[in-house]
mmCIF file of the N, C-alpha and C atoms, coordinates in Angstrom:
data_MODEL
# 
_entry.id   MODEL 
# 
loop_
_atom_site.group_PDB 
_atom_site.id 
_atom_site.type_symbol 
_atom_site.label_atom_id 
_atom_site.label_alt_id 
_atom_site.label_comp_id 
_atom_site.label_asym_id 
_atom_site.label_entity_id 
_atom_site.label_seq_id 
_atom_site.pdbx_PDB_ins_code 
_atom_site.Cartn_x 
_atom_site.Cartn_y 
_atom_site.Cartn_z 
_atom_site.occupancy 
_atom_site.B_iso_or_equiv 
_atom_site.pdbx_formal_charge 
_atom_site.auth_seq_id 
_atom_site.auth_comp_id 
_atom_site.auth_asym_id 
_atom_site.auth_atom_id 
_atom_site.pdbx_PDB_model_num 
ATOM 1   N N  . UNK A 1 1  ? 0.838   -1.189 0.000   1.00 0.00 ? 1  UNK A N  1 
ATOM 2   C CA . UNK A 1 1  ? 0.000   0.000  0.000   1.00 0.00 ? 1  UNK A CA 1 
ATOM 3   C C  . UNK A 1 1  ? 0.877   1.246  0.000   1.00 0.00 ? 1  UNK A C  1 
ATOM 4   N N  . UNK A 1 2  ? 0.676   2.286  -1.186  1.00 0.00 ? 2  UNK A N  1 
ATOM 5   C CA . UNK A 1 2  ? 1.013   3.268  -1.051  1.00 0.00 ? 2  UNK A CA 1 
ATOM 6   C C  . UNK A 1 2  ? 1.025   4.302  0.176   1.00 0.00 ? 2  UNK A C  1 
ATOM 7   N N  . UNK A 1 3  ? 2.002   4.915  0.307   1.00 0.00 ? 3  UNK A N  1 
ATOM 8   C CA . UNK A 1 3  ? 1.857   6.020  2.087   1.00 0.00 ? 3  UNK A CA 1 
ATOM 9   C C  . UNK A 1 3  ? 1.328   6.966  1.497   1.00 0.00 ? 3  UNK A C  1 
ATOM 10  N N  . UNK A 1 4  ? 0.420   7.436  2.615   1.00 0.00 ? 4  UNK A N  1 
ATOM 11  C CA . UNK A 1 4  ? -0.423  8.387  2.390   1.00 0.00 ? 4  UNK A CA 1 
ATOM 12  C C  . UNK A 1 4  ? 0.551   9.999  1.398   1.00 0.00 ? 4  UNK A C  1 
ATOM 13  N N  . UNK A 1 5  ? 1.184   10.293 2.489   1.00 0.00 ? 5  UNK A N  1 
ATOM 14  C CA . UNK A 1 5  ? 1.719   11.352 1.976   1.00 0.00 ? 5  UNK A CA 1 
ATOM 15  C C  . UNK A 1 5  ? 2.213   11.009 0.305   1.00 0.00 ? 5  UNK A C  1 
ATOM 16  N N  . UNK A 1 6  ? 3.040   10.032 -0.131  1.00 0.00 ? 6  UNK A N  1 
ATOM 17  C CA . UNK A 1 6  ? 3.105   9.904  -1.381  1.00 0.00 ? 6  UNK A CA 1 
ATOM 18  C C  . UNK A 1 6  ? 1.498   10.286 -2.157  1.00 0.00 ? 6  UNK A C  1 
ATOM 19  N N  . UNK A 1 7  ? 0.613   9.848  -1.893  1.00 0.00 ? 7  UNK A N  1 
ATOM 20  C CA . UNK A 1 7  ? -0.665  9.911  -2.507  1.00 0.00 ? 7  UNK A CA 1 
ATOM 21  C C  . UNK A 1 7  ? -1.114  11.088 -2.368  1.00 0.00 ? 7  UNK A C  1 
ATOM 22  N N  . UNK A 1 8  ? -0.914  11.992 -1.096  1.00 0.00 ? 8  UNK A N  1 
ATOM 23  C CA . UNK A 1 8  ? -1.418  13.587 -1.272  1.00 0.00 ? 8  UNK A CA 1 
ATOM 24  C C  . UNK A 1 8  ? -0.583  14.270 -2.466  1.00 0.00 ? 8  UNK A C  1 
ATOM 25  N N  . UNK A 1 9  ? 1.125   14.020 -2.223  1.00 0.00 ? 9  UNK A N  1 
ATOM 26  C CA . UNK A 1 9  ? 1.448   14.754 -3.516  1.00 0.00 ? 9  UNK A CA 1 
ATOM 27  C C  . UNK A 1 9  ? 0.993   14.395 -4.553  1.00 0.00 ? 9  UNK A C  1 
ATOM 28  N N  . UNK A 1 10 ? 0.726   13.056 -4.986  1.00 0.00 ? 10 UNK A N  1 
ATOM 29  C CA . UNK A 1 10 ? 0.538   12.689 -6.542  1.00 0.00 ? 10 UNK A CA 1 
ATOM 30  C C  . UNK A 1 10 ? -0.785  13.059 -6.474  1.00 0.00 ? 10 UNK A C  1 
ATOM 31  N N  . UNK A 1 11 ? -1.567  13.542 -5.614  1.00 0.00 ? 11 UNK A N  1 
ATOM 32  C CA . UNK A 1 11 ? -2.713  14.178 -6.212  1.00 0.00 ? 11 UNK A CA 1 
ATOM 33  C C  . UNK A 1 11 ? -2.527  15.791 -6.381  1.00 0.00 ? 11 UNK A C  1 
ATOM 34  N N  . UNK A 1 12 ? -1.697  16.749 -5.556  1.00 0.00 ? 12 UNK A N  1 
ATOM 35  C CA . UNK A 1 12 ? -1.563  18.095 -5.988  1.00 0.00 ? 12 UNK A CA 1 
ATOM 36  C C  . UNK A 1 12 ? -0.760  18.054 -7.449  1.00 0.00 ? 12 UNK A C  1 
ATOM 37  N N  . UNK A 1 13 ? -0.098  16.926 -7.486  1.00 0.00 ? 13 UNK A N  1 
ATOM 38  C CA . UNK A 1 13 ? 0.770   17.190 -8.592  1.00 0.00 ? 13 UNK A CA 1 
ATOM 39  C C  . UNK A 1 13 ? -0.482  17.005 -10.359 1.00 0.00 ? 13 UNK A C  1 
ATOM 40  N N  . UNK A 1 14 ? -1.163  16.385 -9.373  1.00 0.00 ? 14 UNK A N  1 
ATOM 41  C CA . UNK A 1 14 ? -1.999  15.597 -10.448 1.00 0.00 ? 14 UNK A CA 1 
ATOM 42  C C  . UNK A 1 14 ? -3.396  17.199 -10.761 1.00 0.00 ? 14 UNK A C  1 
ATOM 43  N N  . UNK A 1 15 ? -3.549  17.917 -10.028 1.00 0.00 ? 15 UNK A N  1 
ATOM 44  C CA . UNK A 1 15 ? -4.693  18.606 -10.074 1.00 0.00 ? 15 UNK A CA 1 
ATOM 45  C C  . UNK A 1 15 ? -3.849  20.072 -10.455 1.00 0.00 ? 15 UNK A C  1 
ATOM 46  N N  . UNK A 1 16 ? -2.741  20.300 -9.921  1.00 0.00 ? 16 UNK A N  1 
ATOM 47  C CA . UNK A 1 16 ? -1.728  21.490 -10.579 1.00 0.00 ? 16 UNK A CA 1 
ATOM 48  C C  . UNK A 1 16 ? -1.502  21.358 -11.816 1.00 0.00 ? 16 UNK A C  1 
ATOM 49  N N  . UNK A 1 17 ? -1.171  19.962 -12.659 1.00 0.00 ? 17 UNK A N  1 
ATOM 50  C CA . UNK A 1 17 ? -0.638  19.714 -14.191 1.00 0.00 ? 17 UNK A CA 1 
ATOM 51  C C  . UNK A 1 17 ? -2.115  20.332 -14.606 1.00 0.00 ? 17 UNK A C  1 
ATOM 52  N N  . UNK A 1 18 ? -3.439  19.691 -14.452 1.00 0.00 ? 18 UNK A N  1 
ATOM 53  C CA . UNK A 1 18 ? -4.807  19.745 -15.172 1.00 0.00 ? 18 UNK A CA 1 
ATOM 54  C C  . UNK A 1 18 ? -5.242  21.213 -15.120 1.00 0.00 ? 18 UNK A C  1 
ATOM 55  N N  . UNK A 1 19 ? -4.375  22.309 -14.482 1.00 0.00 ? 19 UNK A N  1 
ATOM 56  C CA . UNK A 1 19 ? -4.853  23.665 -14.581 1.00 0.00 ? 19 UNK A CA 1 
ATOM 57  C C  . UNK A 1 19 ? -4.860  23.771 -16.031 1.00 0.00 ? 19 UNK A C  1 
ATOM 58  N N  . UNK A 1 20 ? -5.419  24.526 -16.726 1.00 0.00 ? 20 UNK A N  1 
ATOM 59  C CA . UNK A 1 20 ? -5.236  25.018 -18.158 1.00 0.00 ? 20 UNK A CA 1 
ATOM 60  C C  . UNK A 1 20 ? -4.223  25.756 -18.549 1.00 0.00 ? 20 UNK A C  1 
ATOM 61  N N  . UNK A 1 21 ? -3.877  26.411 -18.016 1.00 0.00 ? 21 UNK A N  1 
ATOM 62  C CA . UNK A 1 21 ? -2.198  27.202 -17.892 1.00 0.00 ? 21 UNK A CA 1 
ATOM 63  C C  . UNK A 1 21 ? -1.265  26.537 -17.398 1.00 0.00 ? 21 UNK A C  1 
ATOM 64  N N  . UNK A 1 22 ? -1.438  25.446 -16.695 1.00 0.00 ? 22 UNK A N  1 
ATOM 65  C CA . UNK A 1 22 ? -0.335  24.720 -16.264 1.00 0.00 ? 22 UNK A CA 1 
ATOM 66  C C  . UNK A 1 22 ? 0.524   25.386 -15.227 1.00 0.00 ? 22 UNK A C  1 
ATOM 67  N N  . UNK A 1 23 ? -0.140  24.926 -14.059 1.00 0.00 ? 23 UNK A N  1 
ATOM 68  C CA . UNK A 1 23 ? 0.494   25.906 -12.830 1.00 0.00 ? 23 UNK A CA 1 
ATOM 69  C C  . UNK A 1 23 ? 1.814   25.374 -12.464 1.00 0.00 ? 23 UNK A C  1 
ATOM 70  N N  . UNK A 1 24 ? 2.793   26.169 -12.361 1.00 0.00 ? 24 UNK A N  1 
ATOM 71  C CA . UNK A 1 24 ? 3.970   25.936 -11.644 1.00 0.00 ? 24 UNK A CA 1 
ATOM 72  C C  . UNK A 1 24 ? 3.950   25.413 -10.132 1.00 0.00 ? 24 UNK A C  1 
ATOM 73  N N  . UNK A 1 25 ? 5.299   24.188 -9.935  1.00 0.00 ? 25 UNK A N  1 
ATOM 74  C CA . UNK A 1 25 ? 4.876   24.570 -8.515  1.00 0.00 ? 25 UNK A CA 1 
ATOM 75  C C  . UNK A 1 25 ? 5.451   25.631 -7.698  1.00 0.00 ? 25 UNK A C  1 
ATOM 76  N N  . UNK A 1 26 ? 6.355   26.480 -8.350  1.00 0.00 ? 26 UNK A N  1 
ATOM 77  C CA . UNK A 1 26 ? 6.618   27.839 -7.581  1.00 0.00 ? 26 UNK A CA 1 
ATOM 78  C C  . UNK A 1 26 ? 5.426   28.738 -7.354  1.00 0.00 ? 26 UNK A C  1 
ATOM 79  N N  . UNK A 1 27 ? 4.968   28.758 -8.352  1.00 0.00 ? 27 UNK A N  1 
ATOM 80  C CA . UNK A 1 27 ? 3.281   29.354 -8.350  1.00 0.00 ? 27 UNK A CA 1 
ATOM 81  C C  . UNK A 1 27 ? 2.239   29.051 -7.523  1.00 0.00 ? 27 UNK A C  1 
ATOM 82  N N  . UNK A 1 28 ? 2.171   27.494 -7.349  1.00 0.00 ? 28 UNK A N  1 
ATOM 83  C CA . UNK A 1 28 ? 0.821   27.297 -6.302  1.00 0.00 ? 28 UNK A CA 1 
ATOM 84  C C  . UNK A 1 28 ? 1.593   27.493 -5.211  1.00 0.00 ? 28 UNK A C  1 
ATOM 85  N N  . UNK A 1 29 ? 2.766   27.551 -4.773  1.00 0.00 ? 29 UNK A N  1 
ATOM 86  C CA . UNK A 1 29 ? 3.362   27.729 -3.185  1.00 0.00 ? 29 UNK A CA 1 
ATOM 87  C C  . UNK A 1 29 ? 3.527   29.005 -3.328  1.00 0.00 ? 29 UNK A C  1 
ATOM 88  N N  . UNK A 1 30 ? 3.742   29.922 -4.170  1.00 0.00 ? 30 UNK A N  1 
ATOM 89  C CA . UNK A 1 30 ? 3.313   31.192 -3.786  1.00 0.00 ? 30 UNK A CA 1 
ATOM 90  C C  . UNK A 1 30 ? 1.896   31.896 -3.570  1.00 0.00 ? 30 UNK A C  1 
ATOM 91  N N  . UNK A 1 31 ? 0.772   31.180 -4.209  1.00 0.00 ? 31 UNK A N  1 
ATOM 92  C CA . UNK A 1 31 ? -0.477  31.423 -3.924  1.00 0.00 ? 31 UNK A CA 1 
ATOM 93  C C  . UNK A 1 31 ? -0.575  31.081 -2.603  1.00 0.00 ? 31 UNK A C  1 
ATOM 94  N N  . UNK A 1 32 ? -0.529  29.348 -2.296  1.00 0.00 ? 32 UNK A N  1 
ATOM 95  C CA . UNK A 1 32 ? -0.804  29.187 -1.303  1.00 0.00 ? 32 UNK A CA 1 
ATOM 96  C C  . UNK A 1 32 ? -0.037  29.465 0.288   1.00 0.00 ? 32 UNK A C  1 
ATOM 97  N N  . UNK A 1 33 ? 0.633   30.300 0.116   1.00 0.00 ? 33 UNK A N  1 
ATOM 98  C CA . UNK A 1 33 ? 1.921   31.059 1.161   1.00 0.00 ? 33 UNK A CA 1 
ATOM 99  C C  . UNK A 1 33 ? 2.880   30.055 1.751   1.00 0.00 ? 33 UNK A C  1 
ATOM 100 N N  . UNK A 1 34 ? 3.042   29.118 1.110   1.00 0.00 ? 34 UNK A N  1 
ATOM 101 C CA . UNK A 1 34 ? 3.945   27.904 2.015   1.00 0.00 ? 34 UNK A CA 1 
ATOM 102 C C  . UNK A 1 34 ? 5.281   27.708 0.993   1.00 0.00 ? 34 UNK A C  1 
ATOM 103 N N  . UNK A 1 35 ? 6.710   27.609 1.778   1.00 0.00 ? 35 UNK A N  1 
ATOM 104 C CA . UNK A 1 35 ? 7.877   27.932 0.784   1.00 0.00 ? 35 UNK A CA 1 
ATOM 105 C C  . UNK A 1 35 ? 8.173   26.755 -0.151  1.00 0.00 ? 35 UNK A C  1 
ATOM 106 N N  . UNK A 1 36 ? 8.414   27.425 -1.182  1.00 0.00 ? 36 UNK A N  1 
ATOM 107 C CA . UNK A 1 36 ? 8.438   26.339 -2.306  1.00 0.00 ? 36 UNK A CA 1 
ATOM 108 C C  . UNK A 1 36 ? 9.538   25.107 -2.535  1.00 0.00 ? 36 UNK A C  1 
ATOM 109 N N  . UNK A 1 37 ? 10.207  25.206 -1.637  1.00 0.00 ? 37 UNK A N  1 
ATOM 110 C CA . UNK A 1 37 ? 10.874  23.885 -1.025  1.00 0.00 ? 37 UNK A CA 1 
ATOM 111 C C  . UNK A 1 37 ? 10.148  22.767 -0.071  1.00 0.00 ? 37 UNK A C  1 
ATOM 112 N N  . UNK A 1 38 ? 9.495   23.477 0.209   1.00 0.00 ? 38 UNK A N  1 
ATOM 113 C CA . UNK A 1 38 ? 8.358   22.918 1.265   1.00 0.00 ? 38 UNK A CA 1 
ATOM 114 C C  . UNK A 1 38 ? 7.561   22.097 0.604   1.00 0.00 ? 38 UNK A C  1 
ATOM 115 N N  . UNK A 1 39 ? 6.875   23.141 -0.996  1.00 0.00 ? 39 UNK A N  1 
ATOM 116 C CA . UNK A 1 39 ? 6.153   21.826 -1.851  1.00 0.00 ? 39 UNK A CA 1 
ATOM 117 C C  . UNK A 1 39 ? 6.655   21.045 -2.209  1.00 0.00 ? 39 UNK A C  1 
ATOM 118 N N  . UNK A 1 40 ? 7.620   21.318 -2.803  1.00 0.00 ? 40 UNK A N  1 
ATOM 119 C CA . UNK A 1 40 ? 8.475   20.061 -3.431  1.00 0.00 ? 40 UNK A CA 1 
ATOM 120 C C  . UNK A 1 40 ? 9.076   18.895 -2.801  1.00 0.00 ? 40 UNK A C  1 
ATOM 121 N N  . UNK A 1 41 ? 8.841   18.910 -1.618  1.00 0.00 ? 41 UNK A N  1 
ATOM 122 C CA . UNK A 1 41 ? 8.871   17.794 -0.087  1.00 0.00 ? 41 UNK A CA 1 
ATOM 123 C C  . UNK A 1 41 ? 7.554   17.095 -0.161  1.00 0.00 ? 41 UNK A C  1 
ATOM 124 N N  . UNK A 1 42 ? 6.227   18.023 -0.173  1.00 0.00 ? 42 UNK A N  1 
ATOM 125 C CA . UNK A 1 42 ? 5.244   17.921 -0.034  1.00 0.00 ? 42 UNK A CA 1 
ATOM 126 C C  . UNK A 1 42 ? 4.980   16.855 -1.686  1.00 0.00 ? 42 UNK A C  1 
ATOM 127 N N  . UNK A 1 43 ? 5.103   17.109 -2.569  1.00 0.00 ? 43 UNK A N  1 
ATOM 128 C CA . UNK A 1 43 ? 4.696   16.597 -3.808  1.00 0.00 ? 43 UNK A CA 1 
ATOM 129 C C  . UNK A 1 43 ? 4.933   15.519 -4.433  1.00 0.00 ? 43 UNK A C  1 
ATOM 130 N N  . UNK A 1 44 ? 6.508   15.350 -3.595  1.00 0.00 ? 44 UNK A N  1 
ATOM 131 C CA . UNK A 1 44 ? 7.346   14.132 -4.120  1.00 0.00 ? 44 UNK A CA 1 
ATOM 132 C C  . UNK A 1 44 ? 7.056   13.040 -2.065  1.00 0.00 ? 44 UNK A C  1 
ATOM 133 N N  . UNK A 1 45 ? 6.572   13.578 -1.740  1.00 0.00 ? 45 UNK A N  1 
ATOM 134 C CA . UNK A 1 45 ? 5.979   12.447 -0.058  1.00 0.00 ? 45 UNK A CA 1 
ATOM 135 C C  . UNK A 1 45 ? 6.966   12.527 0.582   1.00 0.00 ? 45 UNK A C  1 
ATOM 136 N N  . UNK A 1 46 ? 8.004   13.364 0.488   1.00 0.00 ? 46 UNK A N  1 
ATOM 137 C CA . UNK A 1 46 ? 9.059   13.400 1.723   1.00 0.00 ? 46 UNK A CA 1 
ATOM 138 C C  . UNK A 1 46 ? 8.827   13.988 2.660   1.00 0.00 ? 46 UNK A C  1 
ATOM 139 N N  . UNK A 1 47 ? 7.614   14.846 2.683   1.00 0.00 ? 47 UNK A N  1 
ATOM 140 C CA . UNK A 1 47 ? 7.396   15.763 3.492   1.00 0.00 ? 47 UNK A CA 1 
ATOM 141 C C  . UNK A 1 47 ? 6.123   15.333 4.283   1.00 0.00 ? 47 UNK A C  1 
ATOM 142 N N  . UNK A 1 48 ? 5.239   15.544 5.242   1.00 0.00 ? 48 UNK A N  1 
ATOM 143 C CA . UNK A 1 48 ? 4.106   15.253 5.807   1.00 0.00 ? 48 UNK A CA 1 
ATOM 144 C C  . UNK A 1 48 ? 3.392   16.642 6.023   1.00 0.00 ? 48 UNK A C  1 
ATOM 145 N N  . UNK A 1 49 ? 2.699   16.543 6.021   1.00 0.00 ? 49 UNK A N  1 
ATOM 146 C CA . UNK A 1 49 ? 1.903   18.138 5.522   1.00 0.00 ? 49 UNK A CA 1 
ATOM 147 C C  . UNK A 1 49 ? 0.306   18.289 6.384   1.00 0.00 ? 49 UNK A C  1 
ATOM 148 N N  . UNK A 1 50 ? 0.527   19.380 7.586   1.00 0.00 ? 50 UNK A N  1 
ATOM 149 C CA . UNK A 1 50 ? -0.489  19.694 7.927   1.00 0.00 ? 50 UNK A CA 1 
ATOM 150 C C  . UNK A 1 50 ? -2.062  19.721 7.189   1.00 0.00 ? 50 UNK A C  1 
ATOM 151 N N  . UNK A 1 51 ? -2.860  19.475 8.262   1.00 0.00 ? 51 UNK A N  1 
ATOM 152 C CA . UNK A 1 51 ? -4.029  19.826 7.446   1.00 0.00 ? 51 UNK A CA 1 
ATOM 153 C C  . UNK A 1 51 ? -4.330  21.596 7.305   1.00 0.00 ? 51 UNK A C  1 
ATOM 154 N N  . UNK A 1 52 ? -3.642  22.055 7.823   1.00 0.00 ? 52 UNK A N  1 
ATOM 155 C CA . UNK A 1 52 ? -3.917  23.471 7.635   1.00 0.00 ? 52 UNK A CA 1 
ATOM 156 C C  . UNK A 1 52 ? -2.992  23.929 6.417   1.00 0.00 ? 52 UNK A C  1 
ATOM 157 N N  . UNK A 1 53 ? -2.081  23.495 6.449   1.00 0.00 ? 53 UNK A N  1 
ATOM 158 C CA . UNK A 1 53 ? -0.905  23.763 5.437   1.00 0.00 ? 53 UNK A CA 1 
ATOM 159 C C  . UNK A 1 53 ? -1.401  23.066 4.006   1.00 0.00 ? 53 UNK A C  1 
ATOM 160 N N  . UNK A 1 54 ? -2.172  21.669 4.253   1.00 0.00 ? 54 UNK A N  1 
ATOM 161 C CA . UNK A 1 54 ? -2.746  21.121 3.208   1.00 0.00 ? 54 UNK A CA 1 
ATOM 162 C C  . UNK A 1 54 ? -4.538  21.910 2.588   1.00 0.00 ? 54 UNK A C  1 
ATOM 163 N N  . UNK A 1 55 ? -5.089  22.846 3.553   1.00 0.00 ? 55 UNK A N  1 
ATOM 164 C CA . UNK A 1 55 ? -6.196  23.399 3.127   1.00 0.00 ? 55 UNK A CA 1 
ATOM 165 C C  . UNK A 1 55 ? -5.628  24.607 2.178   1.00 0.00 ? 55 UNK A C  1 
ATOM 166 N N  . UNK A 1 56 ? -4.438  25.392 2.541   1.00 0.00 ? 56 UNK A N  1 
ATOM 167 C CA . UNK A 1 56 ? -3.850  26.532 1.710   1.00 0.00 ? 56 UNK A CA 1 
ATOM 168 C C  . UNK A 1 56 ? -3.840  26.232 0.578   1.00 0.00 ? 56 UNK A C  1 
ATOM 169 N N  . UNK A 1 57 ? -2.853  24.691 0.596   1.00 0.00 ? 57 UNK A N  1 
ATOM 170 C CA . UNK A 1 57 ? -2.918  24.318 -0.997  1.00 0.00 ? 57 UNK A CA 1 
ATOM 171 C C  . UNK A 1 57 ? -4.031  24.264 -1.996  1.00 0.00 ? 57 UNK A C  1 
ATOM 172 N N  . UNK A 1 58 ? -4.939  23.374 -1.034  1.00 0.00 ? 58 UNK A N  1 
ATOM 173 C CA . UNK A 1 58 ? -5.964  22.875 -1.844  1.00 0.00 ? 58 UNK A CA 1 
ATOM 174 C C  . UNK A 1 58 ? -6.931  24.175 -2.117  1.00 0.00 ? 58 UNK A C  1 
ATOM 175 N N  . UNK A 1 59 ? -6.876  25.073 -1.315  1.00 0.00 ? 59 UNK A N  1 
ATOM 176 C CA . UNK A 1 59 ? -7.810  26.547 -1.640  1.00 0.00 ? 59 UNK A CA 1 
ATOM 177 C C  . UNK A 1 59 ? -7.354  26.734 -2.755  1.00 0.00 ? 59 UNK A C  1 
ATOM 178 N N  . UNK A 1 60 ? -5.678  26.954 -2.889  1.00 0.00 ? 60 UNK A N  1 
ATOM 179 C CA . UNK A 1 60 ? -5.037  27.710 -4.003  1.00 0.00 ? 60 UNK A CA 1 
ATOM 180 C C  . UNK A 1 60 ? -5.070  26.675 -5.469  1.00 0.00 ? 60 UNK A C  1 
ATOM 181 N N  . UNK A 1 61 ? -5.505  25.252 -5.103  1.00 0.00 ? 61 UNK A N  1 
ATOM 182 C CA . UNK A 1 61 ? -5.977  24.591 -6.359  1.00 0.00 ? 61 UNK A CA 1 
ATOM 183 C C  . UNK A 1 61 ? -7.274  24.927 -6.659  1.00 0.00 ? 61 UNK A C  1 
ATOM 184 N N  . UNK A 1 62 ? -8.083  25.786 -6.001  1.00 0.00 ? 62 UNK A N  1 
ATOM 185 C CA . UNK A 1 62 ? -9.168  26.187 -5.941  1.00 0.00 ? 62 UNK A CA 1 
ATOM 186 C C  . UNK A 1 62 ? -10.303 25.080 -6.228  1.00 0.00 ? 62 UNK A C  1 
ATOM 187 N N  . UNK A 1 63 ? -9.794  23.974 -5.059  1.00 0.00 ? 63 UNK A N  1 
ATOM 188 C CA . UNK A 1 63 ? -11.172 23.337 -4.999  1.00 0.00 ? 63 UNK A CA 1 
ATOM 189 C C  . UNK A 1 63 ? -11.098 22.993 -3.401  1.00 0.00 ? 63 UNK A C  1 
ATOM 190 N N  . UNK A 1 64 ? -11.832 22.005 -2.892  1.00 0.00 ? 64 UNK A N  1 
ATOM 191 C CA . UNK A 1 64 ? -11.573 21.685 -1.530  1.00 0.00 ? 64 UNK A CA 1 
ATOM 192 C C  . UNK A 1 64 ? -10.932 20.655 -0.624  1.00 0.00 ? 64 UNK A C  1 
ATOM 193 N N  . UNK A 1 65 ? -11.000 20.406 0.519   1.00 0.00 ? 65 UNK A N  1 
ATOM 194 C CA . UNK A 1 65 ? -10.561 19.029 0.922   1.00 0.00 ? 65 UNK A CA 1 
ATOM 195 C C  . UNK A 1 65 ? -11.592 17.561 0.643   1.00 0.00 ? 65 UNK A C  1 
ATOM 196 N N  . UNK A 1 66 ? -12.799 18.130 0.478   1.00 0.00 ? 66 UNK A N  1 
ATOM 197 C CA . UNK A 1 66 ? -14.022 17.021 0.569   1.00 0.00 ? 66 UNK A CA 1 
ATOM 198 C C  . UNK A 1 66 ? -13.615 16.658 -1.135  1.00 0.00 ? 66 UNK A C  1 
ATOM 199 N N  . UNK A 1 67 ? -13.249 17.237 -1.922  1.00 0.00 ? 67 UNK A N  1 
ATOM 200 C CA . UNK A 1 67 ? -13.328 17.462 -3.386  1.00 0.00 ? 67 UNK A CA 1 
ATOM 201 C C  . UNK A 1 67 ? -11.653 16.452 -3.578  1.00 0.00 ? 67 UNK A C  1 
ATOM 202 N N  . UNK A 1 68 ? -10.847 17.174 -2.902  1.00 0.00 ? 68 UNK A N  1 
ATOM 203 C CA . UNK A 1 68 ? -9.073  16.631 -2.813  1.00 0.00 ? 68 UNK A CA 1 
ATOM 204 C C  . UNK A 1 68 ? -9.241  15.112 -2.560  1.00 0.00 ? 68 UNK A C  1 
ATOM 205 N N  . UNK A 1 69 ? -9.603  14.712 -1.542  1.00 0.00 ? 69 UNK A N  1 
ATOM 206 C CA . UNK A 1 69 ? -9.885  13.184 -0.895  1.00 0.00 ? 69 UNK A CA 1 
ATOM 207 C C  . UNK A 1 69 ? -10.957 12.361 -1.731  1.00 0.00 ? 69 UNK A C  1 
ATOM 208 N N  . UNK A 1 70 ? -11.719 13.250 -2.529  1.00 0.00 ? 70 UNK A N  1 
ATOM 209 C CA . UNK A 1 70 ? -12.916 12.259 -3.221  1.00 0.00 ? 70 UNK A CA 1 
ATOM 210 C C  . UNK A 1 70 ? -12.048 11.473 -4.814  1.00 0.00 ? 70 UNK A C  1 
ATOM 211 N N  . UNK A 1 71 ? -11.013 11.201 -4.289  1.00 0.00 ? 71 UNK A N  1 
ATOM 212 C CA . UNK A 1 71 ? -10.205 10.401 -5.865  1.00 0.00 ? 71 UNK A CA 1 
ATOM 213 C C  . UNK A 1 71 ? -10.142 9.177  -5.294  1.00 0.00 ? 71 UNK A C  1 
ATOM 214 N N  . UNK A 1 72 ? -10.186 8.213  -6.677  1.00 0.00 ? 72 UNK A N  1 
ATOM 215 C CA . UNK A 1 72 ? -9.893  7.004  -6.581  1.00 0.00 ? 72 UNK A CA 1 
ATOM 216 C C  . UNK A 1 72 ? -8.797  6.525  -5.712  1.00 0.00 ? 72 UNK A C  1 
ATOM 217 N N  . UNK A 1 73 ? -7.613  7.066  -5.883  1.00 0.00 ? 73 UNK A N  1 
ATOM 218 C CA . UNK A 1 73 ? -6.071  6.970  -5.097  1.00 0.00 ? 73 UNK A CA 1 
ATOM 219 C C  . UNK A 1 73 ? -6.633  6.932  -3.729  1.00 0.00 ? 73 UNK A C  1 
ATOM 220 N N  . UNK A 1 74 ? -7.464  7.422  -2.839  1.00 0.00 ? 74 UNK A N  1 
ATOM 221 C CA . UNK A 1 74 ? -7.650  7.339  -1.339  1.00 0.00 ? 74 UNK A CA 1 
ATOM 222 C C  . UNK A 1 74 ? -8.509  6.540  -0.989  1.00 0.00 ? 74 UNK A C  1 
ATOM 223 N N  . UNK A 1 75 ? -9.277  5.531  -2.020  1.00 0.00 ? 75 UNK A N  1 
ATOM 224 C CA . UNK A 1 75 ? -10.276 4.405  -1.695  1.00 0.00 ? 75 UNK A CA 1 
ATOM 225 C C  . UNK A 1 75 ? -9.810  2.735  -1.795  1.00 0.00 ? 75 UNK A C  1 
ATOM 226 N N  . UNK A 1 76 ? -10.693 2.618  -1.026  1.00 0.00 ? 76 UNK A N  1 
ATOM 227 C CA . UNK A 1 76 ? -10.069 1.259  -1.296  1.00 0.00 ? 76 UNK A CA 1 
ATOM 228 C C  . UNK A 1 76 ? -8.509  0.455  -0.692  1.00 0.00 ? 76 UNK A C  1 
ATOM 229 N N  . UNK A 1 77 ? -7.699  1.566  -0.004  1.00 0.00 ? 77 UNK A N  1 
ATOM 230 C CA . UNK A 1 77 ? -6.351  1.333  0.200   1.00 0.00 ? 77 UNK A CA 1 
ATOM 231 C C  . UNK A 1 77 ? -5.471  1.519  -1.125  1.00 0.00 ? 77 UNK A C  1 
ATOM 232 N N  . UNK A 1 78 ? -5.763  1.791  -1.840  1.00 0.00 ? 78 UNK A N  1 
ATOM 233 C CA . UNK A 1 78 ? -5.161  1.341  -3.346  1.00 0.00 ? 78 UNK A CA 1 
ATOM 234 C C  . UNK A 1 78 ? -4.288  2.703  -3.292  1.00 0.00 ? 78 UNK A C  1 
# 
């Protein structure tokens, strides 16, 4: 079973590529105020990431946490 944190990044990474402009991740860590070394911990699962630190993001993907967690990747164990 995949670790969680691996699976939160591969989903910001996964919902940042599908912007239409194609968001940087210097860009969403500057939207979302958290340092952009920080994402790149965060994206690649080295990092473990508050839920408060993880709501910034997900605001600045401009959708939510109920919306973030509703993917296939967090069901099932898979």
């Amino acid at each position: 079973m995949e670790d969680i944190s691996a699976k939160i990044g591969k989903r910001i990474v996964a919902l940042r590529k599908a912007k239409p402009v194609g968001l940087s991740q210097e860009k969403l860590a500057y939207i979302a105020d958290v340092d952009r070394t920080y994402m790149t911990g965060i994206e690649t699962g080295k990092r473990k990431v508050s839920v408060v630190v993880l709501a910034k993001i997900v605001k600045a993907l401009d959708t939510d946490l109920a919306a973030f967690f509703n993917d296939e990747s967090f069901r099932d164990g898979k």
